[in-house]
DRENDO-1510 file (C-alpha; in Angstrom, 1 decimal, always signed):
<recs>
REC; n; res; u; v; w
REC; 1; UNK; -55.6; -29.0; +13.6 .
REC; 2; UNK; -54.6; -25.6; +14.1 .
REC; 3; UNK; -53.8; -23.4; +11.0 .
REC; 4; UNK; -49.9; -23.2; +11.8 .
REC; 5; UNK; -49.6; -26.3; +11.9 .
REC; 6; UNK; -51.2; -27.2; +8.6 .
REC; 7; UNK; -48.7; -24.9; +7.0 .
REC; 8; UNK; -46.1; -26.4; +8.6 .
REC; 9; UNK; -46.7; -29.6; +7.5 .
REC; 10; UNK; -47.4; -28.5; +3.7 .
REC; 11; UNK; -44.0; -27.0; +3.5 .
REC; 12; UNK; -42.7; -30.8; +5.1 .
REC; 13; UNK; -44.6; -33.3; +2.5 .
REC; 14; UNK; -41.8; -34.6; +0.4 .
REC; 15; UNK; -43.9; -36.1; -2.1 .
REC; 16; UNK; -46.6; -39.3; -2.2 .
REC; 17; UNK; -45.9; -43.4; -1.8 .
REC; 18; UNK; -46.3; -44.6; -5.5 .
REC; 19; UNK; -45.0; -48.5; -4.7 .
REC; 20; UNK; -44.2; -50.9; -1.9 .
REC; 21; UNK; -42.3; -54.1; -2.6 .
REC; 22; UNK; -42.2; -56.2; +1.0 .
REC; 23; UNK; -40.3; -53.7; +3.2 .
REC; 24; UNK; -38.9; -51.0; +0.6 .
REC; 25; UNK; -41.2; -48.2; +0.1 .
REC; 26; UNK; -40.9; -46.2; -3.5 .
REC; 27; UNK; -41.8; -42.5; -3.0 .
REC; 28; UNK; -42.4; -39.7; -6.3 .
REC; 29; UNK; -40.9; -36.6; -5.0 .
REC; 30; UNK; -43.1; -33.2; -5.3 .
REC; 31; UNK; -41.9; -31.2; -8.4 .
REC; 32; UNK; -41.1; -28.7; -5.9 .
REC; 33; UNK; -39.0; -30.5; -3.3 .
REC; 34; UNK; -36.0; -30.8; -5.9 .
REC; 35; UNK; -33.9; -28.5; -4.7 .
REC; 36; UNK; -30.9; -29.1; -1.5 .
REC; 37; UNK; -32.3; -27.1; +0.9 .
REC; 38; UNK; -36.2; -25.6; +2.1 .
REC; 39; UNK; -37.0; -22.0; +3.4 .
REC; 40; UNK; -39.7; -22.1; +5.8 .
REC; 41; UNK; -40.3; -19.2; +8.2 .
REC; 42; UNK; -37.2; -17.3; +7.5 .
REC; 43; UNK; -35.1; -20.5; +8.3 .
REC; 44; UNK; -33.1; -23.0; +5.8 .
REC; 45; UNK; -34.4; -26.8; +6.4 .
REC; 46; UNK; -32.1; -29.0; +4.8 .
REC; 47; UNK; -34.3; -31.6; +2.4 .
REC; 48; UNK; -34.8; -35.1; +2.3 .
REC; 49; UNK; -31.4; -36.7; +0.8 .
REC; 50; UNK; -30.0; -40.6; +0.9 .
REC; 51; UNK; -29.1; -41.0; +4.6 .
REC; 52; UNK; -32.0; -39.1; +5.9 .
REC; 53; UNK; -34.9; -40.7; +7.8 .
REC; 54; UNK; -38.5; -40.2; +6.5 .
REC; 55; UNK; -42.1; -40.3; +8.6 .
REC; 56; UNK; -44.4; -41.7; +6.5 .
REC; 57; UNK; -47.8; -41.6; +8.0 .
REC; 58; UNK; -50.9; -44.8; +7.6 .
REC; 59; UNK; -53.7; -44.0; +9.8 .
REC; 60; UNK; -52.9; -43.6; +13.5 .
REC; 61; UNK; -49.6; -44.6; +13.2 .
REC; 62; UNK; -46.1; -43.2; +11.8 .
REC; 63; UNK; -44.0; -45.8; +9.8 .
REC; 64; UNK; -40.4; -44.5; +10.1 .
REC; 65; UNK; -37.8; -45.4; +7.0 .
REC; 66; UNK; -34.6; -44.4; +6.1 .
REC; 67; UNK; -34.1; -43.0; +2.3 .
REC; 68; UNK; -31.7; -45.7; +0.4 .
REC; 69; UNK; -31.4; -44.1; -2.9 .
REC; 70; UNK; -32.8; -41.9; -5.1 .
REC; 71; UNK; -33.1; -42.1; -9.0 .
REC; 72; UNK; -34.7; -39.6; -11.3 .
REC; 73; UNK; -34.3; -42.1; -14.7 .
REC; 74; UNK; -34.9; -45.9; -13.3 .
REC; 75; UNK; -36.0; -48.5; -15.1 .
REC; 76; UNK; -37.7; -51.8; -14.8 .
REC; 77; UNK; -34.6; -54.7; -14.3 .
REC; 78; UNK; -35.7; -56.3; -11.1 .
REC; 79; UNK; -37.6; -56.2; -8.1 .
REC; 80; UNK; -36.0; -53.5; -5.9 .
REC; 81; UNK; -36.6; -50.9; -9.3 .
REC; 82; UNK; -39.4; -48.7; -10.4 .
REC; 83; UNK; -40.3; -47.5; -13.4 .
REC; 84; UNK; -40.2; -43.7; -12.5 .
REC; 85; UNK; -42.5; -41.3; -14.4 .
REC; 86; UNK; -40.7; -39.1; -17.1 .
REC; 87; UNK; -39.0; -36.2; -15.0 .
REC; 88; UNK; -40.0; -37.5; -11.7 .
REC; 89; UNK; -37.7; -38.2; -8.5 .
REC; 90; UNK; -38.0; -41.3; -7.1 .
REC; 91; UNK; -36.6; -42.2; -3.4 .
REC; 92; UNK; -36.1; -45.8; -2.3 .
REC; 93; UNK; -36.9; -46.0; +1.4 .
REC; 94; UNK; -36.8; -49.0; +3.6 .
REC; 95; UNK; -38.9; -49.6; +6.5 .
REC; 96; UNK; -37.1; -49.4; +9.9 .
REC; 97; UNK; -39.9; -49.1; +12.5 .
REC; 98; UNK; -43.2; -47.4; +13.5 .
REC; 99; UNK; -44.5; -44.8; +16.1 .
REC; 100; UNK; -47.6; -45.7; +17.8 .
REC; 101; UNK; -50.4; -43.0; +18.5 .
REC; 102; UNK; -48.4; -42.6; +21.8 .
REC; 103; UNK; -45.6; -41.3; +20.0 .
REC; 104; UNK; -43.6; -44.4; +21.3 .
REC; 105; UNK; -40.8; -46.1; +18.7 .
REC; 106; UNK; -40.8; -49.4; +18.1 .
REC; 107; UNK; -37.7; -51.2; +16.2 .
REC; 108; UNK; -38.4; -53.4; +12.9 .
REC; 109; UNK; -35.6; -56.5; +13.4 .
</recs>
């Protein structure tokens, strides 16, 4: 992996998967990765926001989800919840498909 590349992908991470319940994935968001938008490069990147689709990558393959919610306070009251470390960002993502190691999509119904 070439040294660009690595840097490039640094300044991408959005954080680490801290739960999965079935098909919704619970991601802590990198103190760092608060903020509404990313320099990178001399360019603005917009960050990850509810709406936005996420690659979240297991081996070989890239599972693709789309960010549901976000909450920076929740609680445990049911199963779609997680009990969010003190000051931490929390997105809820749910699974919508996967890339193989060909880089082709494939839809989860």
């Amino acid at each position: 992996m070439r040294p660009d590349r690595l840097e490039k992908e640094a300044v991408l991470r959005v954080g680490q998967v801290s739960a999965v319940t079935g098909r919704r994935i619970f991601i802590s968001v990198d103190t760092d990765k608060n903020l509404s938008e990313l320099f990178f490069d001399g360019d603005v990147l917009r960050n990850i926001a509810v709406g936005s689709y996420i690659d979240i990558r297991k081996g070989f393959l890239s599972l693709i989800g789309k960010v549901d919610g976000e909450n920076a306070n929740a609680d445990a009251r049911g199963i779609d919840t997680f009990t969010a470390q003190s000051g931490r960002r929390i997105l809820s993502v749910s699974l919508v498909g996967f890339l193989d190691r060909n880089g082709d999509f494939f839809w989860r119904d």
